[in-house]
N, CA, C and O atoms as a GROMACS GRO file, in nm:
protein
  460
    1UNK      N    1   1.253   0.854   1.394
    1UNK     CA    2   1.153   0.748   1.398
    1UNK      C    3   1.056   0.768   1.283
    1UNK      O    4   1.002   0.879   1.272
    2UNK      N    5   1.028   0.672   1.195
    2UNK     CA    6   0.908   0.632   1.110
    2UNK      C    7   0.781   0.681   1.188
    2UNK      O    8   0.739   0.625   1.289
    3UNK      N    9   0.718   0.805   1.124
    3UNK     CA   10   0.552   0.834   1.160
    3UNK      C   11   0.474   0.810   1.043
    3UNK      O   12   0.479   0.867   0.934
    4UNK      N   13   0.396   0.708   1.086
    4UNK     CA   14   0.262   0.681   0.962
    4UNK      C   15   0.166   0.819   0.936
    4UNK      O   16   0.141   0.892   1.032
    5UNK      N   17   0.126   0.841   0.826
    5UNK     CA   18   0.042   0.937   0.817
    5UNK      C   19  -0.036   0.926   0.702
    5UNK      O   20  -0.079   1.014   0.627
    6UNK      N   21  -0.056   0.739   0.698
    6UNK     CA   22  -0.232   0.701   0.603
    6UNK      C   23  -0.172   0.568   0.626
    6UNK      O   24  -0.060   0.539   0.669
    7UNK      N   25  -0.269   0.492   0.588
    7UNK     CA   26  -0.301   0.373   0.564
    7UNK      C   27  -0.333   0.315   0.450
    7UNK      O   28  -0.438   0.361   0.404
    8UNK      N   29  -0.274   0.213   0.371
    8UNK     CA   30  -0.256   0.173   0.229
    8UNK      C   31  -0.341   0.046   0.283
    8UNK      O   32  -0.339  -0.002   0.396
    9UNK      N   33  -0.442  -0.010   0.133
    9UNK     CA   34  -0.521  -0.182   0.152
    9UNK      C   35  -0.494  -0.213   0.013
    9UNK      O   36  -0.481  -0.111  -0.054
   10UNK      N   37  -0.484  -0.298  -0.038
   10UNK     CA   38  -0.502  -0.393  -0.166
   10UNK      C   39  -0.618  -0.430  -0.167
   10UNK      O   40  -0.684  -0.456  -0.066
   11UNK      N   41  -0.663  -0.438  -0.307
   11UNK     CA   42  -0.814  -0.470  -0.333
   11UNK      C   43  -0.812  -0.563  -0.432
   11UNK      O   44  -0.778  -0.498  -0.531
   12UNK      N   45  -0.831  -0.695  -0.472
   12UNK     CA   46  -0.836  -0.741  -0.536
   12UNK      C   47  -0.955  -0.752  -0.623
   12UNK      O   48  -1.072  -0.758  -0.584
   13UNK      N   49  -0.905  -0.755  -0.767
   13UNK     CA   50  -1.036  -0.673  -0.865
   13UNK      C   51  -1.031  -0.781  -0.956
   13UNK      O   52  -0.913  -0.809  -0.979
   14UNK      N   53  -1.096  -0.840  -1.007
   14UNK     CA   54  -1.090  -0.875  -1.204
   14UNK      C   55  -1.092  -0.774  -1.289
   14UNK      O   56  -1.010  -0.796  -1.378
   15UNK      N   57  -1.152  -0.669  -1.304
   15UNK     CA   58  -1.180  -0.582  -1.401
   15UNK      C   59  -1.134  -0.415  -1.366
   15UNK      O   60  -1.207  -0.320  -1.340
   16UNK      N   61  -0.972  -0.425  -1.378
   16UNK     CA   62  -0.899  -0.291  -1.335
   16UNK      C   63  -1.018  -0.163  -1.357
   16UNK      O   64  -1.091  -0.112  -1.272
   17UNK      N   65  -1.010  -0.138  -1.486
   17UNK     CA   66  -1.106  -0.006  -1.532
   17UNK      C   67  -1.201   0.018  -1.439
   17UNK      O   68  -1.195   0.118  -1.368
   18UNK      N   69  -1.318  -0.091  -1.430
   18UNK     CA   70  -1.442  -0.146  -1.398
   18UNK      C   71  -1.429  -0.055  -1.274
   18UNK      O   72  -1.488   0.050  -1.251
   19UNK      N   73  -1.311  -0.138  -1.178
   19UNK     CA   74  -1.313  -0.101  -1.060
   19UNK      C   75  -1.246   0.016  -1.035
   19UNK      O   76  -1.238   0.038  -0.914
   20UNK      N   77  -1.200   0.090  -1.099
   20UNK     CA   78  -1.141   0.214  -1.069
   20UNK      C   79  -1.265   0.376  -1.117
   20UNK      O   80  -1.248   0.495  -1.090
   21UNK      N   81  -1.386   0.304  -1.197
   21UNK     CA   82  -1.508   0.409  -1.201
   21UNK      C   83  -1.564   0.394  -1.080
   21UNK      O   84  -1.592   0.482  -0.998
   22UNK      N   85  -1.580   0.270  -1.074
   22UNK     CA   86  -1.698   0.232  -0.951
   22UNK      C   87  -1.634   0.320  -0.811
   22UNK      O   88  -1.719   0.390  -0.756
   23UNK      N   89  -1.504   0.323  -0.753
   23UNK     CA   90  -1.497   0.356  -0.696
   23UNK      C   91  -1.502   0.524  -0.675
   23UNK      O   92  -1.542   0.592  -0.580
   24UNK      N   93  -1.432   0.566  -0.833
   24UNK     CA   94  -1.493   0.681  -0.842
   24UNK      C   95  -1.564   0.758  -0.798
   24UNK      O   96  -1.568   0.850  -0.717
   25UNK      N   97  -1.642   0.685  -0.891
   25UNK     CA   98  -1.825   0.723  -0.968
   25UNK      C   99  -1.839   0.708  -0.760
   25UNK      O  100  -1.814   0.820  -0.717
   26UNK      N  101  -1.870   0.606  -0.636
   26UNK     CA  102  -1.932   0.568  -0.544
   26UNK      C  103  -1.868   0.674  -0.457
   26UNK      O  104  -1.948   0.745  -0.396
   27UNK      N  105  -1.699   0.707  -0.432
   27UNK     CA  106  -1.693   0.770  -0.309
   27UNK      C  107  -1.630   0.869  -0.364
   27UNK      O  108  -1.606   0.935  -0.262
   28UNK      N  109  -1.577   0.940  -0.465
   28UNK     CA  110  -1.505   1.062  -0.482
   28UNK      C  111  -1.354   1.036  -0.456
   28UNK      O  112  -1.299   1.106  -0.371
   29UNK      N  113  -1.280   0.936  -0.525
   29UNK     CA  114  -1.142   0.922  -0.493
   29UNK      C  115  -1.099   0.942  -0.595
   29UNK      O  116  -1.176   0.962  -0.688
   30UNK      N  117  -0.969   0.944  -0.613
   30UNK     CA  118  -0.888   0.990  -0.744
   30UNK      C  119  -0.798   0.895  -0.764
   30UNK      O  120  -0.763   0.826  -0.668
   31UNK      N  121  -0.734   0.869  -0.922
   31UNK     CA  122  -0.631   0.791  -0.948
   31UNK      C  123  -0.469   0.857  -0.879
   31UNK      O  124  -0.419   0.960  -0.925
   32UNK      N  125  -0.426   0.804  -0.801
   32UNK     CA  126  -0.307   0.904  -0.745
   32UNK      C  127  -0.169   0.802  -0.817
   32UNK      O  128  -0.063   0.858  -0.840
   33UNK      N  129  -0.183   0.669  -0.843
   33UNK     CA  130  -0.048   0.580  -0.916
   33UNK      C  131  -0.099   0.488  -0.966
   33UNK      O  132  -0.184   0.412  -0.919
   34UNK      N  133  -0.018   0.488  -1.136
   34UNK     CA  134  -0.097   0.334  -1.236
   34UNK      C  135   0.031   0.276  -1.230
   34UNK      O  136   0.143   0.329  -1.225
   35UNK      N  137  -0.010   0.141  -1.233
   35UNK     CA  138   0.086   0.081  -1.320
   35UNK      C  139   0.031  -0.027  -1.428
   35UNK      O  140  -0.086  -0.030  -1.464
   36UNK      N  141   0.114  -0.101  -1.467
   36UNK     CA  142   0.026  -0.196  -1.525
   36UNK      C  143  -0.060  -0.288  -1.476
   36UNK      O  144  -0.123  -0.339  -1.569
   37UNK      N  145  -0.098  -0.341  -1.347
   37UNK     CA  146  -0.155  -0.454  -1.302
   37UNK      C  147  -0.231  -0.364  -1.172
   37UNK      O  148  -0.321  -0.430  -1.120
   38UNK      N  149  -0.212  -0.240  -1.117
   38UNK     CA  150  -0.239  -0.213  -1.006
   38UNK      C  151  -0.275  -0.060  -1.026
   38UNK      O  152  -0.220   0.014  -1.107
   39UNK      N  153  -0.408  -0.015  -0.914
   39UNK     CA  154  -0.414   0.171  -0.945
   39UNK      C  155  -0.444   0.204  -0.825
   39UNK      O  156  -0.544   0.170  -0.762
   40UNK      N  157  -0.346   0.280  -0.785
   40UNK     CA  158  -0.393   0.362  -0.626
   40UNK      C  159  -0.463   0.461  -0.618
   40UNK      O  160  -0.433   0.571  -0.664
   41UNK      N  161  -0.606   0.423  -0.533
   41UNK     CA  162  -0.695   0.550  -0.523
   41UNK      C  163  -0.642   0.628  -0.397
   41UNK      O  164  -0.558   0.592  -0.314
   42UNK      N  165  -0.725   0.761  -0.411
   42UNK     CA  166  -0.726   0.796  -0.250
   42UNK      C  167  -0.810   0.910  -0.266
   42UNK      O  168  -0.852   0.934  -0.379
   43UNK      N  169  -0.847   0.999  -0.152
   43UNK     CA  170  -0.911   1.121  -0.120
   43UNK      C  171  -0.831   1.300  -0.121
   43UNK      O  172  -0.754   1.350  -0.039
   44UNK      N  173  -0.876   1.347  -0.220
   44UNK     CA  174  -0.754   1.431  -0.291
   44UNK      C  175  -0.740   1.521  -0.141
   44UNK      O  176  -0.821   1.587  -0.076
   45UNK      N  177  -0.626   1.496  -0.126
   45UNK     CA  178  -0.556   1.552  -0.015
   45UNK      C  179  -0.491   1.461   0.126
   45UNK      O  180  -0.457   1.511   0.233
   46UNK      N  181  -0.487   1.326   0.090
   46UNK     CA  182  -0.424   1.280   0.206
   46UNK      C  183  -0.381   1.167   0.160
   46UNK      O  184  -0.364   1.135   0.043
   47UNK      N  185  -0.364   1.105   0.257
   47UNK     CA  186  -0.212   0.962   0.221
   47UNK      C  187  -0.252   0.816   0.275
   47UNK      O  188  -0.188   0.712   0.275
   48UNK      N  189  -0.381   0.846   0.320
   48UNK     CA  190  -0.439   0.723   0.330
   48UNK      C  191  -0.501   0.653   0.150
   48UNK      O  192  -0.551   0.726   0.064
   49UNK      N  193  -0.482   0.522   0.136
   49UNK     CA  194  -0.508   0.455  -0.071
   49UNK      C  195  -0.486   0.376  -0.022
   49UNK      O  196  -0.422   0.322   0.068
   50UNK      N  197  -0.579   0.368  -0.126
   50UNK     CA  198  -0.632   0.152  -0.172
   50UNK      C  199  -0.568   0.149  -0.327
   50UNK      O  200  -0.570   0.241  -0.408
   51UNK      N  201  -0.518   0.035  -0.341
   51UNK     CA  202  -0.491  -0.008  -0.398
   51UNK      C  203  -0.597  -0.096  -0.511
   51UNK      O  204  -0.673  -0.162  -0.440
   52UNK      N  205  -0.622  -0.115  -0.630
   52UNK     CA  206  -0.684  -0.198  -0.703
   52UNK      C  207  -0.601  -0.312  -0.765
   52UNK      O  208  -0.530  -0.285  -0.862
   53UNK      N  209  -0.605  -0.418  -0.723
   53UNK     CA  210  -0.476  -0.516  -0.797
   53UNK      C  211  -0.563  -0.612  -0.900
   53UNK      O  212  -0.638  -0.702  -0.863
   54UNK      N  213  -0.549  -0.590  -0.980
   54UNK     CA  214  -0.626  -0.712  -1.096
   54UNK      C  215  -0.573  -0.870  -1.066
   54UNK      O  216  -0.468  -0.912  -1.114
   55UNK      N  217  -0.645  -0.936  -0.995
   55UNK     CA  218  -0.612  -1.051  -0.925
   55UNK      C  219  -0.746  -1.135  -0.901
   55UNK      O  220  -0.814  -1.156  -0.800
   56UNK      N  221  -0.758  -1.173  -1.036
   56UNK     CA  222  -0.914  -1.275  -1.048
   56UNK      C  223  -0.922  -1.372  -0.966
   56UNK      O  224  -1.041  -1.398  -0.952
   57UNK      N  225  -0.849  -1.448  -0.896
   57UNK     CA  226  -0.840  -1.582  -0.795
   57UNK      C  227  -0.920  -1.498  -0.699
   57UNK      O  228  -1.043  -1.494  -0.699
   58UNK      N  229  -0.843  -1.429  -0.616
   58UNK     CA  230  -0.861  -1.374  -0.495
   58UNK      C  231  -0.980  -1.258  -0.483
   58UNK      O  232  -1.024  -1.236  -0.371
   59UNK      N  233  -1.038  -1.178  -0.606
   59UNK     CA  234  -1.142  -1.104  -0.582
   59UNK      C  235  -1.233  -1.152  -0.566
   59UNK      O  236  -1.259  -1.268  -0.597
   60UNK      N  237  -1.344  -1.034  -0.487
   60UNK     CA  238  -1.436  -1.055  -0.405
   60UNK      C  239  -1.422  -1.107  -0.234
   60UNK      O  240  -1.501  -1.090  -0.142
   61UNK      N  241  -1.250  -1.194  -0.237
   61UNK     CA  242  -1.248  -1.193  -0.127
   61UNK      C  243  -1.221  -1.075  -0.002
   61UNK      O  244  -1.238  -1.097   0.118
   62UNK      N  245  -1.176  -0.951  -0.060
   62UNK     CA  246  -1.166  -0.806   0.081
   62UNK      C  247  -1.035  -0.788   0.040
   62UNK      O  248  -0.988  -0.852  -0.054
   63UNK      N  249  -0.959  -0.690   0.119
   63UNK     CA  250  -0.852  -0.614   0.134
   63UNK      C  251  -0.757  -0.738   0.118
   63UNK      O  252  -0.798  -0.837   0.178
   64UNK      N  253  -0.611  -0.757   0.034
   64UNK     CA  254  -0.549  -0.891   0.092
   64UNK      C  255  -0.382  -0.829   0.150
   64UNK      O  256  -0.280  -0.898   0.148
   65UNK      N  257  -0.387  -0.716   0.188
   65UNK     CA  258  -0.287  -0.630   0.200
   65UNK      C  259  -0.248  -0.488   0.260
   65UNK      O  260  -0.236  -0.383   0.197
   66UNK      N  261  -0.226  -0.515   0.411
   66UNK     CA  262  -0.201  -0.360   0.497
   66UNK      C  263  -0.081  -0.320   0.478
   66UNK      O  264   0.021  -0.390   0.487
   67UNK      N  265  -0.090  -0.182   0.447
   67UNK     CA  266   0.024  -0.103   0.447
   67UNK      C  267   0.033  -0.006   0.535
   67UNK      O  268  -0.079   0.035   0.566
   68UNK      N  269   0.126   0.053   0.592
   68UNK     CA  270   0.134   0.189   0.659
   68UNK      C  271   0.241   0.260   0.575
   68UNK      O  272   0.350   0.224   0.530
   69UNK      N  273   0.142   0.426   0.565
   69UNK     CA  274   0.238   0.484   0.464
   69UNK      C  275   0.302   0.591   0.547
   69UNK      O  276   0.240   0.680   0.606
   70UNK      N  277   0.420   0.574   0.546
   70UNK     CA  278   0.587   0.703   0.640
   70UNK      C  279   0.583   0.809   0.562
   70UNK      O  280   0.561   0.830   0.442
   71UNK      N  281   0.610   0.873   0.657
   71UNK     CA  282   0.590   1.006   0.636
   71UNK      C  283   0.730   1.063   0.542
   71UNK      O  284   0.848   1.073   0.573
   72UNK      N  285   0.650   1.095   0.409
   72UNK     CA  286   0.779   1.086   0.307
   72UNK      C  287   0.959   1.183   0.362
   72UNK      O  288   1.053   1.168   0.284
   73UNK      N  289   0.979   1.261   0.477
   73UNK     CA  290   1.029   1.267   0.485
   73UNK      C  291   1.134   1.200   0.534
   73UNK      O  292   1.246   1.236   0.570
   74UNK      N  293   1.068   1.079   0.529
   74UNK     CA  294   1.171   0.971   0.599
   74UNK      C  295   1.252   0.898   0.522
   74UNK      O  296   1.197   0.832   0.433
   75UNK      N  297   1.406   0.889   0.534
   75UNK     CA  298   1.450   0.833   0.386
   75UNK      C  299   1.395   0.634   0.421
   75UNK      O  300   1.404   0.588   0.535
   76UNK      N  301   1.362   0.578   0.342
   76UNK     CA  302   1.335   0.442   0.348
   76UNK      C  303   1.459   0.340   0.490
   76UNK      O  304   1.446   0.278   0.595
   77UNK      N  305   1.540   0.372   0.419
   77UNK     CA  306   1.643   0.328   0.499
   77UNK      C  307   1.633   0.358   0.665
   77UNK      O  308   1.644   0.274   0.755
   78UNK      N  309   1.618   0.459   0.673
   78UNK     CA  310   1.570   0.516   0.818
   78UNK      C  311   1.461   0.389   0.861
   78UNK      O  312   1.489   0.284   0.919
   79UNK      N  313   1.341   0.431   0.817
   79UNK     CA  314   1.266   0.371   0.868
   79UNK      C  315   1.269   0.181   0.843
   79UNK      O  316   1.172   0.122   0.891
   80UNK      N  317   1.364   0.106   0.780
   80UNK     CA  318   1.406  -0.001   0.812
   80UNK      C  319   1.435  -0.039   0.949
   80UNK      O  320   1.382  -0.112   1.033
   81UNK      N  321   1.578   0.065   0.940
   81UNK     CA  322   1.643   0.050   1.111
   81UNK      C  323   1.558   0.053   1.230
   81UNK      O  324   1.565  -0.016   1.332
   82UNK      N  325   1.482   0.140   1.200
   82UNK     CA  326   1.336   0.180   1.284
   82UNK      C  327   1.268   0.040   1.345
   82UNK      O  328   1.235  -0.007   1.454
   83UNK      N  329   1.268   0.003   1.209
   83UNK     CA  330   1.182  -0.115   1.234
   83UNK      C  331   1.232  -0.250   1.316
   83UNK      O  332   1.176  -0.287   1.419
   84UNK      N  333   1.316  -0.302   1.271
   84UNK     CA  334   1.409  -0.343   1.329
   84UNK      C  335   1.456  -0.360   1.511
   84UNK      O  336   1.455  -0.440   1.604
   85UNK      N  337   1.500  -0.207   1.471
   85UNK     CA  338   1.558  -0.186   1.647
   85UNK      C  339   1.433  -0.216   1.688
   85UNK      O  340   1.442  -0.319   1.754
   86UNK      N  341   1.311  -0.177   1.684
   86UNK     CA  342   1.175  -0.233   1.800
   86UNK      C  343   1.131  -0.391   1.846
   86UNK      O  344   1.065  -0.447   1.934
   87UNK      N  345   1.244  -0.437   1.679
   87UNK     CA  346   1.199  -0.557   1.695
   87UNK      C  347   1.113  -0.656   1.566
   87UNK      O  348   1.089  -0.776   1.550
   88UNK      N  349   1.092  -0.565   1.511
   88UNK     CA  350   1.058  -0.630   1.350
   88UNK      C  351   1.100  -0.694   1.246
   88UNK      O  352   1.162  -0.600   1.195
   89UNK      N  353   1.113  -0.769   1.183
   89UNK     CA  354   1.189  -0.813   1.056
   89UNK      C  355   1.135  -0.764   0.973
   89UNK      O  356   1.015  -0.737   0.977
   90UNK      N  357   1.240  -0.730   0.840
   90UNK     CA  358   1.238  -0.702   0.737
   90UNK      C  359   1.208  -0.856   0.603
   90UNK      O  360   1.300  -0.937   0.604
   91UNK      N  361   1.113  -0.882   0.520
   91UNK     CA  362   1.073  -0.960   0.502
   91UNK      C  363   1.107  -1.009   0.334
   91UNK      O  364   1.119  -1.115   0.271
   92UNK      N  365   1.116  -0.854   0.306
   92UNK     CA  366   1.154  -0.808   0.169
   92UNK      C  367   1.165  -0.681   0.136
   92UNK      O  368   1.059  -0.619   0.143
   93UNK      N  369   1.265  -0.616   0.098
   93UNK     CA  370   1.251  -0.455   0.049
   93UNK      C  371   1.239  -0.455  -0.135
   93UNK      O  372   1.301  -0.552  -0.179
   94UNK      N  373   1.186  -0.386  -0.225
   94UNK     CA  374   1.200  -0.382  -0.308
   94UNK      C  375   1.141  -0.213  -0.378
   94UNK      O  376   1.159  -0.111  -0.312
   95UNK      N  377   1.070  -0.211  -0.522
   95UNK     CA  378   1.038  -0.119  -0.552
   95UNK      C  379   0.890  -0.145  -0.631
   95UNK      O  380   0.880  -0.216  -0.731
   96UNK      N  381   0.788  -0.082  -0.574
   96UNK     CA  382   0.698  -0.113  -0.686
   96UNK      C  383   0.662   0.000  -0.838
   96UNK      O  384   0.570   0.000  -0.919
   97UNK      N  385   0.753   0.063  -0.828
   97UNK     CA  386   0.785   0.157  -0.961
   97UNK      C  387   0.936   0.186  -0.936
   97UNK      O  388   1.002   0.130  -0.849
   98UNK      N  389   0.997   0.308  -1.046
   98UNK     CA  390   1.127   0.349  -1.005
   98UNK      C  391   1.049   0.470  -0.882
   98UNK      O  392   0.943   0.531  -0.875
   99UNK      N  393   1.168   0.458  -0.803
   99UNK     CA  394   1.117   0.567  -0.720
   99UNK      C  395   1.019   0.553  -0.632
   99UNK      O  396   1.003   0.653  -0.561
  100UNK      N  397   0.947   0.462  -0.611
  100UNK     CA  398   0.850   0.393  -0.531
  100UNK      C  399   0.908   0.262  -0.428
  100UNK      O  400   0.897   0.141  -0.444
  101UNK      N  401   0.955   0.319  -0.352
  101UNK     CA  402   1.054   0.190  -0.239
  101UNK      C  403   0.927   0.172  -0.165
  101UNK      O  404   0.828   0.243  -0.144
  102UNK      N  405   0.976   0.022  -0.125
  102UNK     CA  406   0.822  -0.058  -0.026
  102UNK      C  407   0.943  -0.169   0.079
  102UNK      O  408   1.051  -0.218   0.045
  103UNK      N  409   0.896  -0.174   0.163
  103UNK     CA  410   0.926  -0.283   0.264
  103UNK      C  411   0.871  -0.333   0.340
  103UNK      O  412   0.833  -0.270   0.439
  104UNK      N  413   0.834  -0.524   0.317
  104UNK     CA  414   0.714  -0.576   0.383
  104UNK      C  415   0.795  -0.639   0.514
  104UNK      O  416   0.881  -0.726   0.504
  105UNK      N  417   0.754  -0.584   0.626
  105UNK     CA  418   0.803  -0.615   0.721
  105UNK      C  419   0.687  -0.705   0.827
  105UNK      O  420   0.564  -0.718   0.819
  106UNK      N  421   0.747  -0.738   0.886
  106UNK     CA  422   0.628  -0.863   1.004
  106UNK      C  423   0.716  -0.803   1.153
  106UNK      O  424   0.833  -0.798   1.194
  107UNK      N  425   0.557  -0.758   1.207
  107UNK     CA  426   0.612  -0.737   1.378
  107UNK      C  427   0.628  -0.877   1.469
  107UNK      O  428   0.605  -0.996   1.448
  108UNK      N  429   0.685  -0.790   1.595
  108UNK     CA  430   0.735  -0.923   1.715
  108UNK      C  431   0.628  -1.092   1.687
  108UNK      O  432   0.657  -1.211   1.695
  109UNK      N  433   0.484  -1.007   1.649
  109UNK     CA  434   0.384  -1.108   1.616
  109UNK      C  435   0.408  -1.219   1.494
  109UNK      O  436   0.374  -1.337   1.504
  110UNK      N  437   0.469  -1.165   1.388
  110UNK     CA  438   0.454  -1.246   1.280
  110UNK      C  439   0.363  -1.172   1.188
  110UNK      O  440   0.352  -1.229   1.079
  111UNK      N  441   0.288  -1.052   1.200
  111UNK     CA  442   0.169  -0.967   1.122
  111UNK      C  443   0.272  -0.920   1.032
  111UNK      O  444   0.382  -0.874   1.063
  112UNK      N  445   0.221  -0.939   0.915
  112UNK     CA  446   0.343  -0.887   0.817
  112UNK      C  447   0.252  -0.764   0.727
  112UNK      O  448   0.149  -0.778   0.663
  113UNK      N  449   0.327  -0.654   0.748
  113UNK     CA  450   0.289  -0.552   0.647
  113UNK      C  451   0.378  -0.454   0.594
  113UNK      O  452   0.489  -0.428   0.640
  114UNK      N  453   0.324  -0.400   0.496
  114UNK     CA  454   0.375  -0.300   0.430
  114UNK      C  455   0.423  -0.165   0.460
  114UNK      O  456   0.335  -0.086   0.493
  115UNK      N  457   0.563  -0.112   0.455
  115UNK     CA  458   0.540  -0.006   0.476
  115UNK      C  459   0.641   0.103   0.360
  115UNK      O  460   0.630   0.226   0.366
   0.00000   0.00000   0.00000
């Protein structure tokens, strides 16, 4: 079985840099993954990250994106089936780097998130 062990949010930013001091500089988080459009903070030592997405429409409006992050010993695939057998759909699987597998799944509800 898939065990969560942090919690991932999207943050929608205009100004990547901007927002990756501020958060800094305000709570003590670290850059843990760049890419080009997106930078995952977190608290050096655990697996809960936010995400910064450079997405001028939507900033200022809050988080636009829950994730739950599996406990990396889980191969991805596992925790599909996981999902699934309880009752979940799979919505999209893809990669957001090489080596970075994601699957946005929606429970019995229709709540669709990341995991």
């Amino acid at each position: 079985m898939a065990k969560i062990t942090g919690l991932q949010y999207i943050i929608p930013v205009r100004d990547l840099e901007r927002a990756v001091k501020f958060y800094a500089d305000a709570f003590g988080v670290e850059e843990i993954f760049r890419a080009e459009q997106i930078v995952f903070m977190a608290a050096p030592g655990g697996d809960s990250s936010f995400g910064l997405l450079v997405d001028a429409e939507h900033a200022g409006g809050g988080p636009m994106n829950v994730g739950l992050h599996v406990d990396h010993a889980i191969e991805p695939d596992d925790a599909v089936r996981d999902v699934e057998a309880a009752g979940g759909t799979i919505i999209e699987r893809g990669e957001h780097a090489p080596g970075v597998p994601f699957a946005r799944i929606a429970d019995p509800d229709g709540n669709v998130l990341e995991i």
